[in-house]
C-alpha positions in Angstrom: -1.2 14.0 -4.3 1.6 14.6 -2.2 3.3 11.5 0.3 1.3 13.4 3.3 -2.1 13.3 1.7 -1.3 9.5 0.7 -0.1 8.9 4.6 -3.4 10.4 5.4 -5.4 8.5 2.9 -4.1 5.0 4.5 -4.5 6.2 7.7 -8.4 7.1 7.4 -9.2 3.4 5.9 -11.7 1.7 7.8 -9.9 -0.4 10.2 -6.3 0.7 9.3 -3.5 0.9 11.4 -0.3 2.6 11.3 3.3 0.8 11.8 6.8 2.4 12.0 9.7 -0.2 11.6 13.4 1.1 12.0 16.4 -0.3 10.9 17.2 -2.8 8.8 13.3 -2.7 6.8 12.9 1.1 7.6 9.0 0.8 6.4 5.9 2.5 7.4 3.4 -0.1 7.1 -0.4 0.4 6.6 -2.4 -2.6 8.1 -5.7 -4.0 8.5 -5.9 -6.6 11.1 -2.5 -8.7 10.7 -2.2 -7.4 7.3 -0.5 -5.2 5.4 -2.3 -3.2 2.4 0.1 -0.4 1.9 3.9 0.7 2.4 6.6 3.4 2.5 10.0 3.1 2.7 11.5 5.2 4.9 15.1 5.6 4.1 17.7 7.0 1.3 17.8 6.5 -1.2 14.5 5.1 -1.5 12.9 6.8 0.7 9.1 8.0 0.5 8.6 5.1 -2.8 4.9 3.9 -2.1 4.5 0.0 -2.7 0.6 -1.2 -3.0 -0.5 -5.1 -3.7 -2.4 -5.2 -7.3 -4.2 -7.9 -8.8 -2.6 -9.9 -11.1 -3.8 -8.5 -14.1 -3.1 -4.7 -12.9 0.4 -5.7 -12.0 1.2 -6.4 -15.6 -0.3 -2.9 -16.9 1.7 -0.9 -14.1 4.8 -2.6 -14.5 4.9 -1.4 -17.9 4.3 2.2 -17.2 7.5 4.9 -16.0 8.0 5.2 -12.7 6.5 1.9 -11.4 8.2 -1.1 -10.5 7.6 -4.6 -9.0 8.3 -3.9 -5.4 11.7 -5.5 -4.5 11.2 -9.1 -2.9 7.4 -8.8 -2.5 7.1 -8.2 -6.8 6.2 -12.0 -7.4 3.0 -11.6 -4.5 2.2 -8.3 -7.2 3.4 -5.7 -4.8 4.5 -2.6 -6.9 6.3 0.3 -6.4 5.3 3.6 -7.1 8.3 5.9 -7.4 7.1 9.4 -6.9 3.4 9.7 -5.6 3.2 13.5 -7.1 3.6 12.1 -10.6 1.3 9.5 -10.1 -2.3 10.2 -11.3 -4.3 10.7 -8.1 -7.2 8.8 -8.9 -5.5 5.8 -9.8 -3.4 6.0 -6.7 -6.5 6.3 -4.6 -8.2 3.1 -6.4 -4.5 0.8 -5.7 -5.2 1.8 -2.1 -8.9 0.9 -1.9 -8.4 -1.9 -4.3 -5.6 -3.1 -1.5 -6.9 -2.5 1.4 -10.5 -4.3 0.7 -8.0 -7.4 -0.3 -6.0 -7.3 2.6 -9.9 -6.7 4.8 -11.3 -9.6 3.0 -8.3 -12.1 3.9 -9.6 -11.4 7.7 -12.0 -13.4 9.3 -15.6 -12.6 9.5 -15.5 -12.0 13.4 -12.2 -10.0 13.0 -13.2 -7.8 10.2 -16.7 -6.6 12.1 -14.1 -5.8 14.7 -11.8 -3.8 12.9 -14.8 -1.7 10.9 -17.5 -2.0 13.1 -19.9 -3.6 10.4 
């Protein structure tokens, strides 16, 4: 999977929205509601690394394989940071982003989360 298919992917999540931030963060942010499941950075020389909030337990086993990292400053809320998408096996990648993006849903309230999906 290639960083457009993954920009697609977020996109298409029930309820997600799509956030460009310049300079200084240079981020495209994927949200649900007020928050944020998935992000790119945007700039050299880091740009197009993919960072995903895991659980606890998942942050430990990715952290320990090559090319992922704990996402700088948001490592210690398990944020990681995929390096390069296209090496990344695609249905893994694809679960991180579900796995996310129902976490960041479920933090919503009831009201704002029939809102954002329509059920």
């Amino acid at each position: 999977m290639d960083t457009e298919q993954l920009k697609a992917h977020c996109a298409s999540r029930p309820g997600a929205a799509q956030v460009l931030h310049g300079a200084p963060s240079n981020i495209l942010v994927y949200k649900v509601g007020d928050k944020t499941f998935a992000y790119f950075k945007t700039s050299e020389p880091e740009q197009w690394r993919f960072s995903v909030r895991v659980t606890p337990d998942r942050f430990l086993e990715l952290t320990d394989m090559p090319g992922v990292k704990p996402a700088r400053y948001m490592g210690r809320y398990h944020w990681i940071t995929i390096v390069d998408v296209r090496t990344f096996p695609e249905d893994y990648l694809l679960e991180l982003v579900r796995g996310s993006h129902e976490r960041a849903l479920a933090s919503l309230s009831k009201a704002k989360r029939k809102e954002l999906t329509g059920s």
